[in-house]
matplotlib code that plots the C-alpha trace (Angstrom):
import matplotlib.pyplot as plt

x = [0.0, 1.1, 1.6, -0.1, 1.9, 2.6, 2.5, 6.6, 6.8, 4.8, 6.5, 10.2, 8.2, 7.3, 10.6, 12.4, 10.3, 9.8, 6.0, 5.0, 6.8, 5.6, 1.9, 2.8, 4.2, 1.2, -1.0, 1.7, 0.8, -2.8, -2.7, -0.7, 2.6, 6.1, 8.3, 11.8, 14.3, 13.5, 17.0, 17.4, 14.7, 16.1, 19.5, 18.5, 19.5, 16.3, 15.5, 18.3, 17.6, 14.3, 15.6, 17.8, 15.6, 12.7, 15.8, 17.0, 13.4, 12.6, 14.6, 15.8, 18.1, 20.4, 20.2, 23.5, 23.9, 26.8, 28.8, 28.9, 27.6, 24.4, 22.9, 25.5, 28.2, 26.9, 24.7, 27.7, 29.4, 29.3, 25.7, 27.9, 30.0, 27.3, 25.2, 28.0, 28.6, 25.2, 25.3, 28.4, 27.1, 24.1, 26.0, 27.7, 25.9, 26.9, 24.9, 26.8, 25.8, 22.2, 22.8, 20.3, 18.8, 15.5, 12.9, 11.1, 7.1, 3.9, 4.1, 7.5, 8.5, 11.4, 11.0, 14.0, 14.7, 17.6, 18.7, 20.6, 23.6, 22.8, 24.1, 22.3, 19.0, 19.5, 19.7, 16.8, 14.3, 15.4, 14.0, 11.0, 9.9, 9.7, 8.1, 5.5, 3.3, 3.9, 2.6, 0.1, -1.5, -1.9, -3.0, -5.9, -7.9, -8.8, -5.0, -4.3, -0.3, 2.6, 0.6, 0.7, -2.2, -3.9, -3.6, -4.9, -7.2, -8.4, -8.4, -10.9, -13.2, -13.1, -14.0, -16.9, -18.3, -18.7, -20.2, -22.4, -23.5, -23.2, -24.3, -21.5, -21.2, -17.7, -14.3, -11.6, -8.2, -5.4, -1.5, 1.1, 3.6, 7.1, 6.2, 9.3, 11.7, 10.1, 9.6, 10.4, 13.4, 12.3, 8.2, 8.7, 11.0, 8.6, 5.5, 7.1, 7.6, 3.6, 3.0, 5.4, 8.6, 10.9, 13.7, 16.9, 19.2, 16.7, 15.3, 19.4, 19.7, 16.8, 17.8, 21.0, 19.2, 17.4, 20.8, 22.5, 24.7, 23.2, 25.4, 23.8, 24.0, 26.6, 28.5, 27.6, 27.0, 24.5, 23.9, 20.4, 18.1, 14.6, 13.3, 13.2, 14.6, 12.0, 13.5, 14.5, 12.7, 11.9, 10.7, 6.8, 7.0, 7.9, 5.9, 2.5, 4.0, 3.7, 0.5, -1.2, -2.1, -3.8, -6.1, -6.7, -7.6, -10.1, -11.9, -12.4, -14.4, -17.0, -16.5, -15.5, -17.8, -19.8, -23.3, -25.1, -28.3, -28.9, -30.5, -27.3, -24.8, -22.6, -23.9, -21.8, -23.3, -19.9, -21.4, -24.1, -21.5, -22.6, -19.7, -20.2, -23.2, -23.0, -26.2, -28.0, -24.8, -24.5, -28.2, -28.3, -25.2, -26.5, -29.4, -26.3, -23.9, -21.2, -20.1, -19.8, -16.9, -14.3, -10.7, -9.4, -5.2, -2.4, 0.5, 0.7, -2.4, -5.6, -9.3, -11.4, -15.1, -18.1, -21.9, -23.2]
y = [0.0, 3.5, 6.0, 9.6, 12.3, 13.0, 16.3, 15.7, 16.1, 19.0, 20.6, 20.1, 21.7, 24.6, 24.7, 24.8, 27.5, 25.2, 25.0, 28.3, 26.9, 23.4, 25.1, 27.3, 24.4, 22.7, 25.7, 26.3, 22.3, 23.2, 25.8, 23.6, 25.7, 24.4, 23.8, 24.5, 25.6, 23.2, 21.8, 25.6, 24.6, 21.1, 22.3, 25.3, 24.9, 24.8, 22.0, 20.3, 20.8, 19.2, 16.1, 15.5, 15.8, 13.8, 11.1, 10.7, 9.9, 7.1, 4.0, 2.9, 5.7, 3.1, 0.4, 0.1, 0.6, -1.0, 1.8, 0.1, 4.0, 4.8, 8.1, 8.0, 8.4, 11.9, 13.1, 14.1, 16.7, 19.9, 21.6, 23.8, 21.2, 18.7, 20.8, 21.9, 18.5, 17.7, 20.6, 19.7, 16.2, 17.5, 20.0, 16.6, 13.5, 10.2, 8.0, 5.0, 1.2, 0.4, -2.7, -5.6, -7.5, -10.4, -9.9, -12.8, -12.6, -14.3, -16.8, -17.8, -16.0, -13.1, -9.3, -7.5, -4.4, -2.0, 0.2, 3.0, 5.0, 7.0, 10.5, 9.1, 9.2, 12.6, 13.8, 11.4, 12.9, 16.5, 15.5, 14.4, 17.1, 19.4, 16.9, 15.7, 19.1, 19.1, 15.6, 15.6, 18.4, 15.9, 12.5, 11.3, 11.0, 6.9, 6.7, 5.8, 4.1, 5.9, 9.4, 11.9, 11.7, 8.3, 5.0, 1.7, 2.4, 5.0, 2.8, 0.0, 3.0, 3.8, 0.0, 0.1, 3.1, 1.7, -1.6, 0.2, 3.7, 2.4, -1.4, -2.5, -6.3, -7.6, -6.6, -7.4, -7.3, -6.3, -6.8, -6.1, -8.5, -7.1, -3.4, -2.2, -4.1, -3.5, 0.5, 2.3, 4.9, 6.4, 6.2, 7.8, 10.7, 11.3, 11.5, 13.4, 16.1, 15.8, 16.7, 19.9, 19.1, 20.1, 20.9, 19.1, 19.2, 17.4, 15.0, 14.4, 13.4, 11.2, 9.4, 8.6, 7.3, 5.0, 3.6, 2.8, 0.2, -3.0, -5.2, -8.4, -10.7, -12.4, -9.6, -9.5, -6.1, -5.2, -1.9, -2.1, -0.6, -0.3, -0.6, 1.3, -0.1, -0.6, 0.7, 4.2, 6.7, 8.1, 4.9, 5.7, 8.6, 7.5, 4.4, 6.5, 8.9, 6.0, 4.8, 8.1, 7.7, 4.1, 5.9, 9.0, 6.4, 4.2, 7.5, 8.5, 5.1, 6.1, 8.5, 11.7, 10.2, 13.0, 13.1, 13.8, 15.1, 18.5, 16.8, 15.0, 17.9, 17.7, 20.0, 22.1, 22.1, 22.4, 25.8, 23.6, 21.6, 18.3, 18.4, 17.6, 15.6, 13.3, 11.5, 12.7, 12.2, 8.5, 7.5, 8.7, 6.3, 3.4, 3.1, 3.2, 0.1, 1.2, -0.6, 1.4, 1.2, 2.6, 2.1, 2.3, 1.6, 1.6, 1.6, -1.3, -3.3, -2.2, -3.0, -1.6, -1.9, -2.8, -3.6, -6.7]
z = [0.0, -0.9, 2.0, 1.6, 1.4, 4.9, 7.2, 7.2, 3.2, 3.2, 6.2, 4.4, 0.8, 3.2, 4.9, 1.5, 0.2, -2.8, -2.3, -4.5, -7.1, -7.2, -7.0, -10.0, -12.7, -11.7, -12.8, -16.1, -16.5, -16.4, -19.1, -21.1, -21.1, -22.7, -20.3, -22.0, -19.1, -16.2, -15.3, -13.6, -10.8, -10.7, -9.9, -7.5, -3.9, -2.3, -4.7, -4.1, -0.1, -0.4, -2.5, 0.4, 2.9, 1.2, 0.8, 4.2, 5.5, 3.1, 4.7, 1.2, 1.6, 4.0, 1.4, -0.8, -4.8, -6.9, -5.2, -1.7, -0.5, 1.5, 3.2, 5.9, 3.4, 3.1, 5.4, 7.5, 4.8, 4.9, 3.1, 0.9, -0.7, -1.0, -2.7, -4.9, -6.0, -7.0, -9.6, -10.9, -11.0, -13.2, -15.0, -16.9, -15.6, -15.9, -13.7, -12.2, -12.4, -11.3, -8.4, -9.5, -6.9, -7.0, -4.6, -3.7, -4.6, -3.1, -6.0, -5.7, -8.1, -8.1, -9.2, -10.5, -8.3, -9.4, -6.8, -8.0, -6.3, -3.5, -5.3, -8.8, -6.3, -5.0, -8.7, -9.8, -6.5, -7.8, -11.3, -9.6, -7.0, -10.6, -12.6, -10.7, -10.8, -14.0, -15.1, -12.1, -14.3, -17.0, -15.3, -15.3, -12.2, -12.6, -12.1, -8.4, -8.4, -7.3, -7.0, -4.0, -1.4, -3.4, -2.3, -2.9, -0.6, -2.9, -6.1, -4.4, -3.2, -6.9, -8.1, -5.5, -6.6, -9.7, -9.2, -6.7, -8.6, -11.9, -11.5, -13.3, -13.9, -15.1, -14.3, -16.7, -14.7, -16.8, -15.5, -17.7, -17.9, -17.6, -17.7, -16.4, -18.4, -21.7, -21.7, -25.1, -23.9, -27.2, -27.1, -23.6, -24.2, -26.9, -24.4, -22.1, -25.1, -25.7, -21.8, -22.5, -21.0, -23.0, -21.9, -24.2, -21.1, -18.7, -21.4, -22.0, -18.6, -18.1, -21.2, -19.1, -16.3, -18.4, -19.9, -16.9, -16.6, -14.2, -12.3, -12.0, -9.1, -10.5, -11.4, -14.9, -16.3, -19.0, -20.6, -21.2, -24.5, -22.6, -19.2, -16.7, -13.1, -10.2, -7.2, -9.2, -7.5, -10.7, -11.9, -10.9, -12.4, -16.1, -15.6, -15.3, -18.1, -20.2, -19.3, -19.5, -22.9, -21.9, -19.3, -21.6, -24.8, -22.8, -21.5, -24.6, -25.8, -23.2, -20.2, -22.7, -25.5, -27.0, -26.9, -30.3, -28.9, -27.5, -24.4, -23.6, -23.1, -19.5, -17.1, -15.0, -11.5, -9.4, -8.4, -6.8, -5.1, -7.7, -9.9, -13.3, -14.3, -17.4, -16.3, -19.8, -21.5, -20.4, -21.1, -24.7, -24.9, -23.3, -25.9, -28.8, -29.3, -27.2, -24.1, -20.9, -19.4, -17.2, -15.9, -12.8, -12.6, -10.2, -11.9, -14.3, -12.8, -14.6, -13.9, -16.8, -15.8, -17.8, -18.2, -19.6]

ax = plt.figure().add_subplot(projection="3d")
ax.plot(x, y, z, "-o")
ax.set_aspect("equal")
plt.show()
């Protein structure tokens, strides 16, 4: 289960004076503005400040990469010189190997976890506090996985709804079968250019990320040509990036379906505190072919929803 974003996260946002800024990409998002010169916020101290903070309190931050190095390698050196070296680490980055390591699953099974090195996820949570407004702008709302203040909890409340409100029937559970070793580098640069970000320098860095060397438990080293490593705290991020499109696509085949009657235009009431009603909408379509149906996902686990 996902943890909400706590009262700690949001206290070190406030603390960094990094808040206002968040709030304001999210609004650019929202307006759909380009986003050509991000690697400036990504690099500025208060950034960097927060990506350390928001690093220390996660306990991966004690778990060691190929590098041998955890949190306590650095948490002892002096603020000025560690925030120097993460600019001059960004300024020409070269991430070091991604440590591979299987994690035993309920099925006995194993997943593949890379863990990255400590410094390459300081730089990759900088990334990510200025991303996320950005791409949160552009999610859709039936995505619950790896988002801040949703949960699983939230998703199953979601599923419920539906079978309840809607009276919906059959549930079609979709998991997608090595997701994270089979991203497109390519197909998801490109996506991230579609949401705005734009930025050649960040893209240029990310694309590194995504090419880092693994060391395998036997020592073996691959360079690898897609994936993207679970266990990168950017990871989530890219994975939803990806999938956006998926969420977006499946809307469209019913939720954002356009009526063709005057009677079924979507009514504004969120001045009436109802939100937007689709109730006409949605019985125009019902008498058509179409199938109703909805998706709800976390992460790379989908349950799109439908009628009889």
């Amino acid at each position: 289960m996902d943890k909400l974003k706590t009262n700690k996260t949001l206290r070190h946002m406030e603390y960094c004076d990094m808040t206002e800024k968040f709030d304001e990409l999210y609004a650019q998002s929202m307006d759909n503005h380009v986003f050509t010169d991000l690697m400036c916020l990504v690099s500025e101290t208060n950034n960097i400040k927060l990506a350390f903070r928001n690093i220390k309190k996660n306990r991966g931050s004690h778990t060691a990469g190929a590098d041998k190095k955890t949190i306590k390698h650095i948490e002892n050196m002096e603020e000025k010189e560690f925030i120097s070296r993460i600019k001059m680490k960004l300024s020409s980055y070269t991430p070091k190997a991604v440590r591979r390591v299987e994690i035993p699953k309920p099925n006995g099974k194993t997943r593949p976890l890379g863990i990255p090195s400590i410094w390459d996820r300081l730089i990759q949570q900088c990334i990510l506090q200025v991303l996320e407004p950005i791409c949160e702008a552009k999610f859709h709302n039936n995505s619950y996985g790896f988002r801040p203040n949703r949960s699983t909890h939230h998703a199953i409340a979601k599923c419920y709804r539906l079978m309840n409100i809607s009276k919906l029937q059959f549930v079609v559970d979709i998991d997608i079968k090595g997701f994270f070793d089979n991203v497109n580098h390519s197909k998801l640069i490109k996506q991230m250019w579609t949401l705005g970000i734009r930025d050649k320098w960040l893209l240029g860095v990310i694309r590194a990320m995504l090419r880092a060397p693994i060391v395998l438990p036997d020592r073996t080293v691959i360079h690898p040509k897609k994936g993207t490593p679970q266990g990168g705290v950017l990871s989530p991020l890219l994975s939803n990036i990806v999938l956006n499109e998926l969420d977006w696509w499946i809307v469209s085949q019913w939720e954002d379906m356009p009526g063709k009657s005057k009677s079924a235009k979507v009514l504004d009431r969120t001045a009436e505190g109802k939100g937007i009603d689709k109730g006409n909408k949605y019985k125009e379509l019902r008498k058509s072919k179409l199938k109703e149906i909805y998706i709800v996902r976390y992460a790379d686990d989908c349950a799109p929803r439908k009628c009889a």
